[in-house]
N, C-alpha and C positions, 0 to 999 in steps of 0.2 A: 621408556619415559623420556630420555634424552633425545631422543629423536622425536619426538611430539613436544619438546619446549625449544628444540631449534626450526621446529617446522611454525609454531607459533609466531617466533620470533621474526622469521623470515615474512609474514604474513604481514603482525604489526610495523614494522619497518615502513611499509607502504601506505598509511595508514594517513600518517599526517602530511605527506604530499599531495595524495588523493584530496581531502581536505581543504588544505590552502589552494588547490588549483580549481576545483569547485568552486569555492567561494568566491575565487578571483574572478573566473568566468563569468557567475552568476553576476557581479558587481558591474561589472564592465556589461552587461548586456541588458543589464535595468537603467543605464544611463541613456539608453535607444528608446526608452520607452518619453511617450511624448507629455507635454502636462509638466509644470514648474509646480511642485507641490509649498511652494510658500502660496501661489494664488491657490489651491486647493485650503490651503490649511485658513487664508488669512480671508477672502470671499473675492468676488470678484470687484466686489466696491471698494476694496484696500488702497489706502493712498501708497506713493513710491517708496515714503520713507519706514513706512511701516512692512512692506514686504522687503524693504534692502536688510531691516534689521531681525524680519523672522529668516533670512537666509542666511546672515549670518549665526545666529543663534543654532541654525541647522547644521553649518560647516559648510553651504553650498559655495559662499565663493573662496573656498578653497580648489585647488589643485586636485583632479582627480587622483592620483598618489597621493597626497595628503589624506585625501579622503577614503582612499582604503587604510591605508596605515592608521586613521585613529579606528577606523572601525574593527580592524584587527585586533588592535592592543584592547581594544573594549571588550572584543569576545573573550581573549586569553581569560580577562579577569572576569568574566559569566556573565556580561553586562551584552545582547542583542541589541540594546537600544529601547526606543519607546513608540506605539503606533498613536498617531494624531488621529488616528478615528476614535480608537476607543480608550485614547489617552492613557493606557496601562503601559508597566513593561511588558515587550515581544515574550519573552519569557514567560511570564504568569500566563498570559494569552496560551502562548501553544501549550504551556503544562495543562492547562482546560481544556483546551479542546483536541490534544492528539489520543490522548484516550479512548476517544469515542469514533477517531479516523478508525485506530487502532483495534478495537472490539467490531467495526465491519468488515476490515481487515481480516484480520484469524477467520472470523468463523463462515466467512464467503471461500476462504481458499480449503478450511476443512469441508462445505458441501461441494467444493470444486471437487477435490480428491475424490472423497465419495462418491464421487458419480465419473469422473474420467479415470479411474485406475481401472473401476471393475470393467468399465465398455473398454479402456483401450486392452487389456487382457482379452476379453471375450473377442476385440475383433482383431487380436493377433492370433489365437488358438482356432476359434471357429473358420470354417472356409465358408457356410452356409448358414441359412435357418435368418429368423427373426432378428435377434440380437444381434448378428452379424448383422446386418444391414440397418439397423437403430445406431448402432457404433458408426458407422458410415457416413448415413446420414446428419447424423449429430456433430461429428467431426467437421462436416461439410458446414453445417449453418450457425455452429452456435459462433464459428469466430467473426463471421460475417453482418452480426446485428450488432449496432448500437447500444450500447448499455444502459443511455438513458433515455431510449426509444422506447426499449426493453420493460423497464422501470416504468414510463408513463403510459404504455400500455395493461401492465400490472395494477397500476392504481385506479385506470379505467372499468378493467374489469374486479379486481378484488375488492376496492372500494367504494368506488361509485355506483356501476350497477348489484355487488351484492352484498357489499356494506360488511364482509366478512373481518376487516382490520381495521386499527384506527385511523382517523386522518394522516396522512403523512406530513404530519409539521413536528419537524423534533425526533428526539429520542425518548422524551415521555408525554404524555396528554398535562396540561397546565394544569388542571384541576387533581393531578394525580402528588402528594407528596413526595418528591425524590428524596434520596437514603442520603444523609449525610457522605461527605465526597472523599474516600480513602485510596484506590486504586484509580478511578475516574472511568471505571466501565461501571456502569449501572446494575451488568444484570448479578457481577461480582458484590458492590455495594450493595444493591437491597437485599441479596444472600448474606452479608455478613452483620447487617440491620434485621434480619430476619421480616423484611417487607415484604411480602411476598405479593401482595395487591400493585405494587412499584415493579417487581420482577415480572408478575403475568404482563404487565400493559409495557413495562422496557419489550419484552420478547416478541408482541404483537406489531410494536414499531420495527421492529428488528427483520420481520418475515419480508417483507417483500425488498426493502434493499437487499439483503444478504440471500434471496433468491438469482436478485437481476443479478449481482458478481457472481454469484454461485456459478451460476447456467452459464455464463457468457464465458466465464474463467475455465470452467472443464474442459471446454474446445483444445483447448491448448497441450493439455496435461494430457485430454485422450489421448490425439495424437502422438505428442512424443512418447506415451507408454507401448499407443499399437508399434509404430515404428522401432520403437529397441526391441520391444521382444518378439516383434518378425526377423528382426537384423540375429539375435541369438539367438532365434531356434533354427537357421540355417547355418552357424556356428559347429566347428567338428563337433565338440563337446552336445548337444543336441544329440548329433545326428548318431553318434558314438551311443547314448544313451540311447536312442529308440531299436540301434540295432543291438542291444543287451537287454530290450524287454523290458524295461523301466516304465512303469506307468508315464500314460501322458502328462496326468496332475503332474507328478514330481517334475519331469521335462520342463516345464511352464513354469512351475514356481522355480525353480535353478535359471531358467530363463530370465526372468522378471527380477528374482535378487541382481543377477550382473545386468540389468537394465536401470535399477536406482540410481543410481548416479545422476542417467540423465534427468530420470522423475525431478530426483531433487533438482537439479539445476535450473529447471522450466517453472520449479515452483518460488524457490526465491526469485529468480527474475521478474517472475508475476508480484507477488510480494513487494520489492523494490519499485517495480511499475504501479500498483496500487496505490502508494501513498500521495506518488501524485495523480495517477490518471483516475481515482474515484470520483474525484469533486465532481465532473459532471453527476455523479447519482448523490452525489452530496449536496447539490442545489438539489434536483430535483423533490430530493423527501426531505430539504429545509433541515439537512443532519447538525448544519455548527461545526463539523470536522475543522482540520486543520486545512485541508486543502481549501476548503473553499474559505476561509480567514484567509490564505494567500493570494486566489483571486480577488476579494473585494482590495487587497493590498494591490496590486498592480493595475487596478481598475479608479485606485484613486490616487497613484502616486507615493503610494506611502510604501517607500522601500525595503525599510525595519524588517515591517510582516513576512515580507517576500523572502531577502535574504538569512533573516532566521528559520523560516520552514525549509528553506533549501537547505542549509547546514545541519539542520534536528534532521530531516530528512536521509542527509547522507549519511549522517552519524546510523541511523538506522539501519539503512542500505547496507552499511560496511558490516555491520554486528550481524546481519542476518549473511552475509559472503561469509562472514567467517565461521560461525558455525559450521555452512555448509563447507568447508573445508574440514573441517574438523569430522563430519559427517562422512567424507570423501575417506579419511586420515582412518577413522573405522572400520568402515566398509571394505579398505582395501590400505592395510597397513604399511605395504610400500609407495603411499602417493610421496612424491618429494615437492 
């Protein structure tokens, strides 16, 4: 136990550097972006003396150091700021909508698993047959599409010619009562509302984005599953076992246990890469995630949105690295 609360320690330690140097980057590279958001904020008909005084009201003519420093000391105290689009705190904002980033998230990487562990197993085991070459194949194309090609071919065919799902505008049909908002995933909400007419028509919005990451996301997973457990079953240990008669099964699963590691690793990286690389399928089917509240933020100048999804963001990134250490710390109790 001592040794897993100094291996903790050595982990958070790094925590809050990572942190402030994210933010700082992000801050410094939102000042490249073009657009005076006093003219965004104020119209373009604004006289001088009314845009000198919405900039200062904003801190703009201060001193770029000035202007991280208050925004630092703002964060310490939970304060992200406020967006002049939708005039809320940054805060309330992503508390709404990472939720539902977050529920495309999970259950696009659990169909990813599902479908890249069993093919990258089957095309590390098999030499031949169908499945081997489904595994292959599939390795080969799914990293190679677009995911919101992917997605608007999906909608073409599942919705438009056979009309099998609902619209994809949202995470539920307007006309549908959503479940009072406790966790902010819907399909958990109308389960604990006991809605279940809200739960079928969330699930129905839900099929075809959490198909397009599903499919596109397995690419990834196959491959690093087939590759580790090619690399281990050429390992002594293997080869030590097939010449003591050991079923192949067993071989393959002792293979694939000393292959997790990497699984895991390919999956939080994906994970961490979805919070923000979804938003393209997040326009797409009109989701409201948080990702795409960050785009319309950098699209109109309002930095708040941006630089708070970037730090929720990392905060996330970080909590899901650490597990996986911890995961790692498990699996193989001498990780240091």
């Amino acid at each position: 136990m001592k040794r897993l609360y100094l291996f903790l320690g050595k982990r958070l330690l790094f925590v809050i550097p990572q942190l402030f140097g994210i933010t700082l980057v992000s801050f410094l590279f939102l000042q490249l972006i073009p657009g005076d958001p006093a003219v965004l904020m104020a119209g373009p008909f604004a006289t001088p003396s009314v845009l000198e005084n919405l900039r200062i009201e904003l801190g703009l003519d201060k001193s770029l150091i000035e202007q991280f420093i208050i925004y630092i000391s703002n964060v310490l105290r939970g304060d992200l700021g406020n967006s002049w689009q939708t005039t809320r705190p940054v805060a309330e904002d992503l508390l709404q909508r990472f939720p539902a980033t977050l529920e495309l998230i999970v259950l696009s990487l659990l169909l990813a698993l599902l479908i890249g562990i069993p093919l990258g197993r089957a095309g590390a085991t098999l030499k031949k047959g169908v499945t081997r070459r489904t595994a292959d194949y599939y390795g080969l194309f799914a990293g190679a599409l677009p995911d919101f090609w992917l997605g608007l071919v999906f909608i073409y065919v599942f919705y438009t010619v056979f009309s099998l799902v609902p619209a994809p505008l949202g995470r539920i049909d307007f006309f549908i009562l959503p479940p009072p908002s406790v966790t902010g995933s819907l399909l958990v909400d109308s389960v604990l509302d006991l809605n279940f007419g809200a739960f079928k028509n969330a699930v129905g919005h839900l099929i075809l984005p959490v198909l397009t990451l599903g499919l596109i996301n397995a690419g990834p997973i196959l491959k690093m599953t087939q590759a580790t457990m090619e690399r281990m079953l050429e390992e002594d240990f293997s080869k030590y076992g097939a010449l003591c008669g050991l079923p192949d099964k067993l071989i393959a699963r002792k293979a694939f246990r000393n292959s997790l590691p990497s699984v895991i690793t390919i999956v939080s990286v994906l994970f961490g890469f979805l919070i923000g690389g979804a938003v393209l399928v997040e326009i797409v089917f009109s989701w409201g995630g948080a990702g795409q509240y960050a785009v319309n933020g950098v699209l109109n100048a309002d930095f708040n949105p941006v630089l708070g999804f970037v730090l929720v963001s990392a905060v996330f990134s970080l909590i899901i690295y650490l597990i996986v250490d911890l995961l790692y710390f498990y699996i193989d109790p001498r990780t240091t």
